[in-house]
VOPAGU-2260 file (C-alpha; in pm, 1 decimal, decimal comma):
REM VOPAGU-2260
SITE   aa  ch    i         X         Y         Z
SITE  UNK   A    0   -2683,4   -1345,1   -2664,9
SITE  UNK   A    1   -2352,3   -1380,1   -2466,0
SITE  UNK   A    2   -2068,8   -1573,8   -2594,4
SITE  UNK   A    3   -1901,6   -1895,1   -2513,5
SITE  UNK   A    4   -1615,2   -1921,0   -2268,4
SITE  UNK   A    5   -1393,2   -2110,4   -2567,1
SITE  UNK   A    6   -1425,7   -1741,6   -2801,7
SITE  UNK   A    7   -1201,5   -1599,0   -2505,5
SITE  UNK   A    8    -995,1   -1900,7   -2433,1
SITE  UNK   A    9    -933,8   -1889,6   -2810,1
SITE  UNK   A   10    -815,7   -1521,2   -2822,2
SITE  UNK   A   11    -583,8   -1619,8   -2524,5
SITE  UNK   A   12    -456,2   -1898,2   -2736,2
SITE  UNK   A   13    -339,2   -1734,3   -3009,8
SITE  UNK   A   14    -163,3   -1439,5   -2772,8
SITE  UNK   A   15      38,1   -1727,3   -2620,3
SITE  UNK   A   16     124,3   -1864,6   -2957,8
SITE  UNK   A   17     213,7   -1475,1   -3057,4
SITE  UNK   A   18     422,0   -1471,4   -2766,4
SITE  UNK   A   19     630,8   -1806,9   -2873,3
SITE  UNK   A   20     645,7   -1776,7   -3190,0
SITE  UNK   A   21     812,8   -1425,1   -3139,9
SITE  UNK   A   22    1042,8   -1524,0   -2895,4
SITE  UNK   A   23    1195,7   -1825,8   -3139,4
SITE  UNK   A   24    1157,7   -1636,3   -3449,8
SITE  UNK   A   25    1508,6   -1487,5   -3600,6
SITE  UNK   A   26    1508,9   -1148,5   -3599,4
SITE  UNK   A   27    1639,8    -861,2   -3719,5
SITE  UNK   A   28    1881,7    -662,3   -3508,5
SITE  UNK   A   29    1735,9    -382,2   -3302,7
SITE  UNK   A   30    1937,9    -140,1   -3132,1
SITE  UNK   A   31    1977,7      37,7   -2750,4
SITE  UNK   A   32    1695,3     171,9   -2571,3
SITE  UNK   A   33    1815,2     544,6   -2588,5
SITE  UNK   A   34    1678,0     877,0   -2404,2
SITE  UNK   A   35    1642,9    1216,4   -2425,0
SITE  UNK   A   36    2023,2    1269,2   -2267,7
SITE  UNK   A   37    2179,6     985,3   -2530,9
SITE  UNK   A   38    2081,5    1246,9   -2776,2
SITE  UNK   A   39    2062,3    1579,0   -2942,5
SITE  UNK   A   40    1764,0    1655,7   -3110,6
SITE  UNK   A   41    1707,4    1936,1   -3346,2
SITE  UNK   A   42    1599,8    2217,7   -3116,9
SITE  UNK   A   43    1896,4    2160,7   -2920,7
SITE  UNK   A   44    2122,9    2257,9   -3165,2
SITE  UNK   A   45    2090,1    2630,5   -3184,5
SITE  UNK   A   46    2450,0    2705,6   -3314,9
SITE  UNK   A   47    2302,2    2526,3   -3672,3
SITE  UNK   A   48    1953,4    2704,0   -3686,1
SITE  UNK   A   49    2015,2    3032,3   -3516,1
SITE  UNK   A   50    2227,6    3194,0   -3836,3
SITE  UNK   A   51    1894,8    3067,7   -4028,0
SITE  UNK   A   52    1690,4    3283,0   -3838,9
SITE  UNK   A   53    1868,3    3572,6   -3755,8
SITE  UNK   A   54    1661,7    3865,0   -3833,0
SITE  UNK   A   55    1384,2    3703,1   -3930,9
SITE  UNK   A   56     969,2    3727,2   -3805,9
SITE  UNK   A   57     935,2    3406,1   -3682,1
SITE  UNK   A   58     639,4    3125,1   -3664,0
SITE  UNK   A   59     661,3    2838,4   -3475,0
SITE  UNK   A   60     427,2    2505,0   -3545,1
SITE  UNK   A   61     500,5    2360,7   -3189,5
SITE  UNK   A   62     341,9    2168,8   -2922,1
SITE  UNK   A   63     379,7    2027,4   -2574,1
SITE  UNK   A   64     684,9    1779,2   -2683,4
SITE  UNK   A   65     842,6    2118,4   -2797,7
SITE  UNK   A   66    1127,5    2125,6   -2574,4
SITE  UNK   A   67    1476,0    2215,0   -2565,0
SITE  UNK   A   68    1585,9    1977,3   -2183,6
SITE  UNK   A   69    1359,1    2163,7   -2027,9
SITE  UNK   A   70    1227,4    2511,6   -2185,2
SITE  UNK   A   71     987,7    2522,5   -2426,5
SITE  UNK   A   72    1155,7    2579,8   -2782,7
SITE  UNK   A   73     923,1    2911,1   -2775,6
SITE  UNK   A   74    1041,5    3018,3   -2424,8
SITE  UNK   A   75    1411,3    2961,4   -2557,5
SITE  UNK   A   76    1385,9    3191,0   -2893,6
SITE  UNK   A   77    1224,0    3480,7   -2673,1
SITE  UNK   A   78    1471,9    3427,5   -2456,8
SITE  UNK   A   79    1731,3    3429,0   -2741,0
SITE  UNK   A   80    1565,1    3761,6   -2886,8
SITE  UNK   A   81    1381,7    3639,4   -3155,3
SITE  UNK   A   82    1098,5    3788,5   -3304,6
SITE  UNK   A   83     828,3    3529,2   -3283,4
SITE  UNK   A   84     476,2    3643,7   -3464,1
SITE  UNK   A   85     282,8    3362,7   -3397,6
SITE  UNK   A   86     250,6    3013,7   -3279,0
SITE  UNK   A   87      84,1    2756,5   -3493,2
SITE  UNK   A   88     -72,0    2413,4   -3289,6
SITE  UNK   A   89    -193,4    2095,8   -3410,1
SITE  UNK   A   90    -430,4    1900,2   -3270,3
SITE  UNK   A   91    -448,4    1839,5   -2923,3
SITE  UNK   A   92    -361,3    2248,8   -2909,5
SITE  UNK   A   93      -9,3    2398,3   -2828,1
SITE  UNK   A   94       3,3    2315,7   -2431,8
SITE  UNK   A   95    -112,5    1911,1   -2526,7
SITE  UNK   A   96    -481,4    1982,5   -2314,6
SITE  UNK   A   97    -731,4    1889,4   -2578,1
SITE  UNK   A   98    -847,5    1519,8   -2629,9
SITE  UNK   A   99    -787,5    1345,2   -3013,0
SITE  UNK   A  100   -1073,6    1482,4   -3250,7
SITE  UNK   A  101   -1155,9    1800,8   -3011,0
SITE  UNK   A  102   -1222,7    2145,8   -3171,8
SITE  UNK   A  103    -876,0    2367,0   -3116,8
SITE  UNK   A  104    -948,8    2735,4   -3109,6
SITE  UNK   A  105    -729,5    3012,5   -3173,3
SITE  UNK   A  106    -591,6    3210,4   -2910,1
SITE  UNK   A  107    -357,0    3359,7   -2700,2
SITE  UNK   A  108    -138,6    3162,1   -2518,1
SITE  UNK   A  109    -162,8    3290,9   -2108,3
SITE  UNK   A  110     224,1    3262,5   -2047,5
SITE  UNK   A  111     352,4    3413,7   -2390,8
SITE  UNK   A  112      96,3    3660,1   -2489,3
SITE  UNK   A  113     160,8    3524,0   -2840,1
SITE  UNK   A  114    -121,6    3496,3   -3081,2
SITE  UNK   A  115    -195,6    3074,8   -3119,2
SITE  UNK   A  116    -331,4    2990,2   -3449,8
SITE  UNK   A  117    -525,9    2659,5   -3486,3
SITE  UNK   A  118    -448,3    2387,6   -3741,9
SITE  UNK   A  119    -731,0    2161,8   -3675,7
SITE  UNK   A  120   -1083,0    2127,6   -3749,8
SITE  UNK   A  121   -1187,2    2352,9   -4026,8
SITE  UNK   A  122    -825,1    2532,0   -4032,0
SITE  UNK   A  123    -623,3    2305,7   -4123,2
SITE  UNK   A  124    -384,0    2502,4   -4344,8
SITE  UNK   A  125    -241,2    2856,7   -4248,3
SITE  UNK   A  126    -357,1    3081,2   -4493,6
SITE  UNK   A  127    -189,4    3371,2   -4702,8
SITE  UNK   A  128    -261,2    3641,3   -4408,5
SITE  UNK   A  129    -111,7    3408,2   -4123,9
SITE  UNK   A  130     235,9    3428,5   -4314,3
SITE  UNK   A  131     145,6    3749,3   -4427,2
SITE  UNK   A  132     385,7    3868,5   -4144,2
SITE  UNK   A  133     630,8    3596,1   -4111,2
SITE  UNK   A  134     966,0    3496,5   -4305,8
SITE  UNK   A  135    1003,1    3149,7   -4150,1
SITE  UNK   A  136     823,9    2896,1   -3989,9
SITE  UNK   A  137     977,2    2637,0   -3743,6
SITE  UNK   A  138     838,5    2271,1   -3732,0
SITE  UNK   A  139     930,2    2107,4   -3385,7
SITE  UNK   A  140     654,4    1865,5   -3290,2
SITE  UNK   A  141     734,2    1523,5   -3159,9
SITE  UNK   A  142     542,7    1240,3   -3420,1
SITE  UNK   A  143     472,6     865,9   -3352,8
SITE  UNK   A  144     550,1     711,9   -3671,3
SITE  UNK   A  145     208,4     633,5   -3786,2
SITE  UNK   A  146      61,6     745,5   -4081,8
SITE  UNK   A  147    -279,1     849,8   -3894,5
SITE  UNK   A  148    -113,0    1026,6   -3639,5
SITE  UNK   A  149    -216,2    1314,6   -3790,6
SITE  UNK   A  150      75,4    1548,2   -3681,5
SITE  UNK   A  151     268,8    1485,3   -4036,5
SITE  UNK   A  152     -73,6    1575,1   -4228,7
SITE  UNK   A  153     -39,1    1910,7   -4077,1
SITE  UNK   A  154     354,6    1954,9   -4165,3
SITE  UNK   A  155     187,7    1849,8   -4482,3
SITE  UNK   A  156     -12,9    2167,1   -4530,6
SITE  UNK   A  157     216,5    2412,3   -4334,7
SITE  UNK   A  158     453,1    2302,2   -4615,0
SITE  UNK   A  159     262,7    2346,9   -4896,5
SITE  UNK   A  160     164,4    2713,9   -4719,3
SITE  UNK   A  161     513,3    2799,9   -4726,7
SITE  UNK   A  162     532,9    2653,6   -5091,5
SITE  UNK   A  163     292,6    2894,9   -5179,7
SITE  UNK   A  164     371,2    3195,5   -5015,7
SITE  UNK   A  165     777,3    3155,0   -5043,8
SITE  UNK   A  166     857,4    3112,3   -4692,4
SITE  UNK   A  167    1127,0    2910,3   -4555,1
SITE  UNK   A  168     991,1    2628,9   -4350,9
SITE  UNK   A  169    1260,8    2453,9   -4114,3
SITE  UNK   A  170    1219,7    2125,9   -3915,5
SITE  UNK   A  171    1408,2    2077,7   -3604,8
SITE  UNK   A  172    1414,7    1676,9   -3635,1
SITE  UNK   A  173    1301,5    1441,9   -3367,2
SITE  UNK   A  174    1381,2    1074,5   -3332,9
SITE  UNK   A  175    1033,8     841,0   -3434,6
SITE  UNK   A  176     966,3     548,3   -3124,0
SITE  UNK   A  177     842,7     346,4   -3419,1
SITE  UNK   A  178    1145,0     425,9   -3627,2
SITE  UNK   A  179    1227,0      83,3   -3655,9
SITE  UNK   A  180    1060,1     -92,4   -3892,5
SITE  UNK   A  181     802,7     -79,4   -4178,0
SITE  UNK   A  182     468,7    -260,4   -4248,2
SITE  UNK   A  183      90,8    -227,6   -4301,1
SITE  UNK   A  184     -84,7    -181,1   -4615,9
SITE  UNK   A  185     -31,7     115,9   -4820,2
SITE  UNK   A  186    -221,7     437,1   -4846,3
SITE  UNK   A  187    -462,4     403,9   -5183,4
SITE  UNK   A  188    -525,5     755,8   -5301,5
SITE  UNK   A  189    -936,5     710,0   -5331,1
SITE  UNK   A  190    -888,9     685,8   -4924,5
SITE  UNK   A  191    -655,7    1022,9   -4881,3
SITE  UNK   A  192    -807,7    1165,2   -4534,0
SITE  UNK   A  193    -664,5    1406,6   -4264,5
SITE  UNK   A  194    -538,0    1041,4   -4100,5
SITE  UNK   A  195    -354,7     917,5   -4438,9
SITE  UNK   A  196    -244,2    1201,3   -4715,4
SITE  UNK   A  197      20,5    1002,2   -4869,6
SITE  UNK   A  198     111,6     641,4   -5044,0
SITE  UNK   A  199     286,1     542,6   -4746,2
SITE  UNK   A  200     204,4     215,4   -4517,3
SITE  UNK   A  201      84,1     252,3   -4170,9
SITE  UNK   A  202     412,4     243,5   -4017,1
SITE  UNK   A  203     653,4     427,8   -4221,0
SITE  UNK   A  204     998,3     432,6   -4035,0
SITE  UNK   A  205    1075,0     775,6   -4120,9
SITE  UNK   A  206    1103,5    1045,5   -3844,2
SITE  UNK   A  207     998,6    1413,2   -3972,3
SITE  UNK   A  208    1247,5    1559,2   -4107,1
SITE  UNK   A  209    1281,3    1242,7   -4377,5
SITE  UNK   A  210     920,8    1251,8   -4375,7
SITE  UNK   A  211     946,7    1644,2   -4510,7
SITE  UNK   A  212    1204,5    1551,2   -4713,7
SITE  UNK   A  213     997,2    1273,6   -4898,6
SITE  UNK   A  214     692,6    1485,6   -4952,8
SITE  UNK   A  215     886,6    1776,1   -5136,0
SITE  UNK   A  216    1100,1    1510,4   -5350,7
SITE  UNK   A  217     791,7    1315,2   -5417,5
SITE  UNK   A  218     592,5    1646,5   -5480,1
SITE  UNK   A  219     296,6    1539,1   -5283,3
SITE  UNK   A  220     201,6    1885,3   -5230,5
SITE  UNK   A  221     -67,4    2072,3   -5417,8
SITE  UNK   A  222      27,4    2070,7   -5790,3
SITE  UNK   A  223     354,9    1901,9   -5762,9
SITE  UNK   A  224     513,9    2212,6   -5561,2
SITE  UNK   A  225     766,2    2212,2   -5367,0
SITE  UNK   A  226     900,9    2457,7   -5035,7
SITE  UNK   A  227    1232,8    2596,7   -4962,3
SITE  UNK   A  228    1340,2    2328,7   -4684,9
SITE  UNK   A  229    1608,6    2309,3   -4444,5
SITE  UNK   A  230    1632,2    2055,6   -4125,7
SITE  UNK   A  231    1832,3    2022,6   -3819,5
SITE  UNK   A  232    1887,9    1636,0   -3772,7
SITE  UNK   A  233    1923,4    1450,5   -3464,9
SITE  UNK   A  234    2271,0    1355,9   -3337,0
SITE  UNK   A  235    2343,3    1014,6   -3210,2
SITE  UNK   A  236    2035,9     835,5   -3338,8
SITE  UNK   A  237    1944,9     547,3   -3556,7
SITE  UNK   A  238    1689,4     377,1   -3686,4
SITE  UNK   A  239    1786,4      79,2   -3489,9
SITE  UNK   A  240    1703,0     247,5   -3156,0
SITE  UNK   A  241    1396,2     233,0   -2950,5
SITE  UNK   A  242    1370,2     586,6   -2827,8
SITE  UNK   A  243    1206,6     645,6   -2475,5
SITE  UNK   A  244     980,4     980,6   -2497,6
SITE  UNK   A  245    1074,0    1227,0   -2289,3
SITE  UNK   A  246     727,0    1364,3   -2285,9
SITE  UNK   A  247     401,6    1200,5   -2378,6
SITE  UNK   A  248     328,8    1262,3   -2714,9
SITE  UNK   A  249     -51,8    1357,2   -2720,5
SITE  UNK   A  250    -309,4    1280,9   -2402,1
SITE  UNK   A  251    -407,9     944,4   -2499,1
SITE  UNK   A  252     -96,5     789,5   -2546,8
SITE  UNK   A  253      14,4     828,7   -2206,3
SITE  UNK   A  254     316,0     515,0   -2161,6
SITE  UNK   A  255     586,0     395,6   -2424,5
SITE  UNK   A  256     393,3      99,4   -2446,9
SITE  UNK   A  257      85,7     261,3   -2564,9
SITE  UNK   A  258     295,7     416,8   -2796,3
SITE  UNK   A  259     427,7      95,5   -2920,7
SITE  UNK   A  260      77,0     -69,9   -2927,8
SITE  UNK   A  261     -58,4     241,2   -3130,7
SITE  UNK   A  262     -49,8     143,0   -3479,1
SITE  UNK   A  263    -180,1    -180,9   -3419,2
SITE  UNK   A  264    -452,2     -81,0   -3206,4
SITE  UNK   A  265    -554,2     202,3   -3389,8
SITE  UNK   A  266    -743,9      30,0   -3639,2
SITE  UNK   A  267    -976,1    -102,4   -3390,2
SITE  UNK   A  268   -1110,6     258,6   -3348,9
SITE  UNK   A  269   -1244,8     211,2   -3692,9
SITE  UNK   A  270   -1481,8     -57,2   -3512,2
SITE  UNK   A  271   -1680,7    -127,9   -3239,6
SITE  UNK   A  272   -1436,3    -213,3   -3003,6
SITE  UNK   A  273   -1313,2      17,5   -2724,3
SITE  UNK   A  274    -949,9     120,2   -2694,4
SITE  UNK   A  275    -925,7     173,6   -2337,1
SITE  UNK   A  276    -974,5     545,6   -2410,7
SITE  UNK   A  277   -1201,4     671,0   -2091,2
SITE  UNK   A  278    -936,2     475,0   -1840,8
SITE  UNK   A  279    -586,5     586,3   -1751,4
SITE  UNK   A  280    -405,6     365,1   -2025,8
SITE  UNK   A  281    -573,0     421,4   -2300,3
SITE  UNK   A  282    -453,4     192,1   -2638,2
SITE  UNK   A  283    -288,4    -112,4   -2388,2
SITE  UNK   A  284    -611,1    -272,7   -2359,2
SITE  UNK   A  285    -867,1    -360,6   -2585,5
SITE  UNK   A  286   -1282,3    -462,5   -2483,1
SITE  UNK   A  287   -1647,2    -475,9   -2575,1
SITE  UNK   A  288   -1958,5    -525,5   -2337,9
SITE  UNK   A  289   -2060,1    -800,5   -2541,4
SITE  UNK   A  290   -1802,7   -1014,4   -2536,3
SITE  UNK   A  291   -1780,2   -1295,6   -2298,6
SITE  UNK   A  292   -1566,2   -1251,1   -1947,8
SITE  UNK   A  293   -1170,0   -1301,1   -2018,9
SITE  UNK   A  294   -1063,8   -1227,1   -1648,5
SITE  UNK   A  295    -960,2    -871,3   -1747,8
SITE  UNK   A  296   -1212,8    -560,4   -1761,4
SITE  UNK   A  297   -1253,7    -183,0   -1766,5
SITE  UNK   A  298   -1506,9      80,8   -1744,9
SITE  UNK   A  299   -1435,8     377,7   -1949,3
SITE  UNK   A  300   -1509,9     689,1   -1783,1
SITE  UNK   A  301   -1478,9    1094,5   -1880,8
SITE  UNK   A  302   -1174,9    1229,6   -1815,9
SITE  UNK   A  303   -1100,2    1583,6   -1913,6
SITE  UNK   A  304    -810,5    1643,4   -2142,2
SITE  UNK   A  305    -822,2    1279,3   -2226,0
SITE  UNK   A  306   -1208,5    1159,2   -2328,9
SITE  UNK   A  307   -1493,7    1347,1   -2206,7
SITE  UNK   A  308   -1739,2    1074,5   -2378,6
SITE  UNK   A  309   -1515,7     812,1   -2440,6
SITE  UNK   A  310   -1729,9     500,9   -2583,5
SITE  UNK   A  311   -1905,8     302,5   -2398,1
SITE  UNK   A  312   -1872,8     533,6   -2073,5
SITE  UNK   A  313   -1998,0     345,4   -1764,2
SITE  UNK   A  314   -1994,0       9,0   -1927,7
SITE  UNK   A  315   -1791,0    -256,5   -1832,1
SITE  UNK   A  316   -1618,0    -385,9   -2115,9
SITE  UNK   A  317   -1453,8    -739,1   -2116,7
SITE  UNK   A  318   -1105,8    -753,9   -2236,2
SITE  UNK   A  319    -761,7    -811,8   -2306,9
SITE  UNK   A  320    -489,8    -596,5   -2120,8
SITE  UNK   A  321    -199,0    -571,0   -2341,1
SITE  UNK   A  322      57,3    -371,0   -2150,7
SITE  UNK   A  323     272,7    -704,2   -2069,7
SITE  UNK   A  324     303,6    -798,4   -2381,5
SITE  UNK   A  325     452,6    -466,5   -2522,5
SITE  UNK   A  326     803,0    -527,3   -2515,2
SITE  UNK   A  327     735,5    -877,2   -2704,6
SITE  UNK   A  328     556,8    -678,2   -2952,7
SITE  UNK   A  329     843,6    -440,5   -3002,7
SITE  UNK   A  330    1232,1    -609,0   -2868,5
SITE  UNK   A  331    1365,1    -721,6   -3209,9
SITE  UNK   A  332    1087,8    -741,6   -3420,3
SITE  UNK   A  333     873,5    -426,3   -3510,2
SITE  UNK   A  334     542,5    -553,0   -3673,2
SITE  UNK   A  335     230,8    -472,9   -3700,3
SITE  UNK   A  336      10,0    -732,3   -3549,7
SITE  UNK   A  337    -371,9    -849,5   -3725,4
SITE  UNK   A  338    -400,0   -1129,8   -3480,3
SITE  UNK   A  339    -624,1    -935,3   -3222,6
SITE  UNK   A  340    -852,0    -765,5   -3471,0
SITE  UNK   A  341    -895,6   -1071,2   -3599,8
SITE  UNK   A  342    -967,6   -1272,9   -3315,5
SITE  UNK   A  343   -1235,0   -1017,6   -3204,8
SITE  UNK   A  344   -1388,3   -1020,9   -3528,0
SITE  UNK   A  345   -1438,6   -1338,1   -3482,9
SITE  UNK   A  346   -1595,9   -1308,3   -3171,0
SITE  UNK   A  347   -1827,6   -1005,9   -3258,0
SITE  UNK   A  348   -1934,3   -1018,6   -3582,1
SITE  UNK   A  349   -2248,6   -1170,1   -3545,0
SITE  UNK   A  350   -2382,6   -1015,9   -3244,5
SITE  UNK   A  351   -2308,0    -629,1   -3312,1
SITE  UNK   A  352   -2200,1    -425,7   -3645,3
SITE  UNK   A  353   -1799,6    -498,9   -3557,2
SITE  UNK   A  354   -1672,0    -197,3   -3873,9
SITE  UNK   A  355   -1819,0     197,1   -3905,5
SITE  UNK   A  356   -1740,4     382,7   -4155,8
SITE  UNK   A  357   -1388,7     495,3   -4062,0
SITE  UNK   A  358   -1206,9     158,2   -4104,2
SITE  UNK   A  359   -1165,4     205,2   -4442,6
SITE  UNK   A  360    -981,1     569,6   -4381,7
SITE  UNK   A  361    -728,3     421,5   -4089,0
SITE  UNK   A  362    -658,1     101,9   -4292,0
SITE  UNK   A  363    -607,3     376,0   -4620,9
SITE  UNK   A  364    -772,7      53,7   -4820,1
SITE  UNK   A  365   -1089,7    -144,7   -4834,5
SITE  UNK   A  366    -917,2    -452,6   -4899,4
SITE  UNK   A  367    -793,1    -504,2   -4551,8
SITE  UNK   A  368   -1175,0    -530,3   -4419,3
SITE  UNK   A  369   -1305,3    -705,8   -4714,6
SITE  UNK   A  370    -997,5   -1002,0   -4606,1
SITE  UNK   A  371   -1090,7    -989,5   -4244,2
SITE  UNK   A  372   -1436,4   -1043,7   -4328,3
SITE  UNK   A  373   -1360,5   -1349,3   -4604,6
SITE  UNK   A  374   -1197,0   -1494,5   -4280,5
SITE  UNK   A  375    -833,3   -1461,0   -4451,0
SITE  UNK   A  376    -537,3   -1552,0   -4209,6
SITE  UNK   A  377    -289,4   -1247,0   -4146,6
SITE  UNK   A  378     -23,7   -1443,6   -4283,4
SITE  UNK   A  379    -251,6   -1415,4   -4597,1
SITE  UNK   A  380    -312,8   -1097,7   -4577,6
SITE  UNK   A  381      15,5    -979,9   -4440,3
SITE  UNK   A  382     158,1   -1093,8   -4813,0
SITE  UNK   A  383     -61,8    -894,0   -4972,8
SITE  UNK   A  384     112,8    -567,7   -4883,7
SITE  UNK   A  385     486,3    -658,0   -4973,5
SITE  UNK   A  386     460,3    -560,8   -5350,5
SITE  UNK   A  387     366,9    -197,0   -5248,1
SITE  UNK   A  388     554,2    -216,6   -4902,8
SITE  UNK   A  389     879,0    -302,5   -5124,0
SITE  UNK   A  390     795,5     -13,5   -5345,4
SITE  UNK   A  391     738,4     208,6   -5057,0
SITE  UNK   A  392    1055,2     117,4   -4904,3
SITE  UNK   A  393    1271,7     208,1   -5221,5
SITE  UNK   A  394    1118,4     562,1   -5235,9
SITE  UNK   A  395    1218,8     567,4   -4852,4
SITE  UNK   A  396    1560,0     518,7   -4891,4
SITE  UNK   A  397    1608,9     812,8   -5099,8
SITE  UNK   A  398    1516,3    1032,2   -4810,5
SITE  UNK   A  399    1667,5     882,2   -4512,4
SITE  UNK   A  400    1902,4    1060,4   -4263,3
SITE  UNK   A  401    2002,8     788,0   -4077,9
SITE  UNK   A  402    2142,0     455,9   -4066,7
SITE  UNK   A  403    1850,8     214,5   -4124,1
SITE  UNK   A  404    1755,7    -102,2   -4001,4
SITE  UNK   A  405    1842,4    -332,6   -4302,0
């Protein structure tokens, strides 16, 4: 059964209204595009973290975004002399080559000859023996700002490793692209996953080093413990500022403006509608096969390093491409946006199963399905979150570095 012409015209609609409405609506203030040279981020400031470190056997938890200009913050300590054990990578692996959700074995890194020890898959946590031989461990890994950007669920357990084995852990702080504002429903504890581990909304406004901060002084690790902690913060930067990545952050999220369109598009991969993953701008566009033509479509292919079986591979899937309206999304008023999962719902719902059974995880509630489903308007459900949000945002404050945005 194909749909109507109107379902699309609809969806189109409401983007124009979007677009309107946030171009009249007052705003809060949002600061200066800023780059990697209006800076200096954590790793740059070796005359801070070098004393710490002096002497010491040395892990690093480190990735592609790992960089000091233009050395890799490992490179630059064996450089400096160091005595680096071992290298610890998160998903996507330490060089940034493996696609979201991919196995990441441990191995030894070709340039380096350092061991690399994986914290993905069934590893999550290093155990007792991988410190058994270090003093410190290093945390320089550039985040999104998104609770299921699951880069800040593995400082989570590095932490709580050093918490339990003594060991200093040390972040060397990087500015967060979605810094600027706060919003989505909060984490509910039955739905604690890999993609949400604490009580924090979807878009937290906290960049890692705060985000370290707040799980020791909540004592969100294991049994209320907590890890000797020290950070290097970022000069020049505040909340306010929409920070242009100097390097893409993991392989499918390529552009800034799939980095700004992340946390609201991520929920969709909790249904059945395709991301763009399988094309070269993956979370800018959103489609379906079923759904009825909109002028825009895409075929998802396999593309190594990015999705080998991306869904719906060799289908074309009828769409909306999103990368114009980033910057309205983003210029002055960080939110995240419920109109296009909504709309598509709408569209879908009766012709094809529109949730699976990871919704529920990425939303970190079952409350935000059960209102799309009762046909609630996101204005609706949008005041739902503020008691917890305004909760949320008082435990924030307590752990910020920076000047904020209100």
């Amino acid at each position: 059964m194909k749909f109507t012409r109107p379902a699309a015209v609809l969806f189109l609609l409401a983007l124009y209204a979007f677009t309107c409405q946030s171009q009249n609506m007052v705003t809060k203030v949002v600061g200066k595009d800023i780059t990697a040279s209006d800076i200096k981020v954590g790793a740059e400031q070796t005359a801070t973290y070098f004393p710490w470190i002096k002497g010491k056997r040395i892990a690093v938890v480190a990735n592609v975004t790992s960089m000091i200009k233009n050395t890799h913050l490992v490179d630059s300590l064996l450089n400096a002399g160091f005595d680096i054990k071992k290298v610890f990578c998160p998903e996507h692996g330490f060089r940034g080559e493996s696609e979201a959700g991919e196995d990441i074995a441990s191995t030894v890194d070709a340039k380096t000859k350092l061991p690399i020890v994986s914290l993905y898959g069934n590893n999550k946590k290093p155990k007792p023996e991988d410190l058994a031989d270090v003093d410190v461990v290093i945390f320089d890994i550039q985040d999104v700002g998104a609770r299921f950007y699951t880069y800040i669920s593995t400082m989570h357990y590095v932490m709580e490793a050093c918490a339990e084995n003594n060991k200093l852990f040390i972040v060397l702080d990087r500015p967060n692209p979605n810094g600027y504002y706060v919003d989505g429903p909060v984490l509910e504890k039955e739905f604690t996953s890999f993609v949400g581990m604490h009580p924090v909304p979807i878009v937290h406004g906290m960049t890692t080093a705060e985000y370290a901060c707040m799980i020791n002084g909540e004592k969100w690790l294991s049994n209320g413990i907590q890890c000797p902690l020290k950070f290097v913060k970022v000069q020049n930067y505040n909340h306010t500022d929409l920070y242009q990545l100097p390097q893409k952050p993991s392989p499918n999220l390529p552009t800034m403006e799939s980095v700004y369109l992340y946390p609201t598009f991520c929920l969709f991969e909790g249904t059945c509608i395709s991301v763009g993953r399988g094309t070269n701008r993956p979370f800018e566009m959103i489609g379906h096969p079923l759904l009825d033509s909109t002028g825009f479509s895409f075929t998802p292919k396999s593309i190594p390093g990015m999705s080998k079986k991306p869904l719906y591979e060799g289908l074309t899937c009828k769409g909306y491409d999103f990368k114009n309206y980033a910057a309205v999304f983003i210029k002055g008023y960080g939110r995240l946006y419920l109109f296009p999962l909504l709309e598509l719902y709408k569209q879908l719902n009766t012709k094809t199963e529109f949730f699976n059974d990871y919704f529920d995880k990425l939303a970190g509630t079952a409350k935000l399905k059960q209102q799309i489903i009762s046909g609630a308007t996101e204005e609706a459900i949008r005041k739902s979150w503020e008691p917890d949000l305004e909760k949320f945002k008082q435990i924030r404050k307590k752990y910020l570095l920076y000047n904020d945005f209100e």
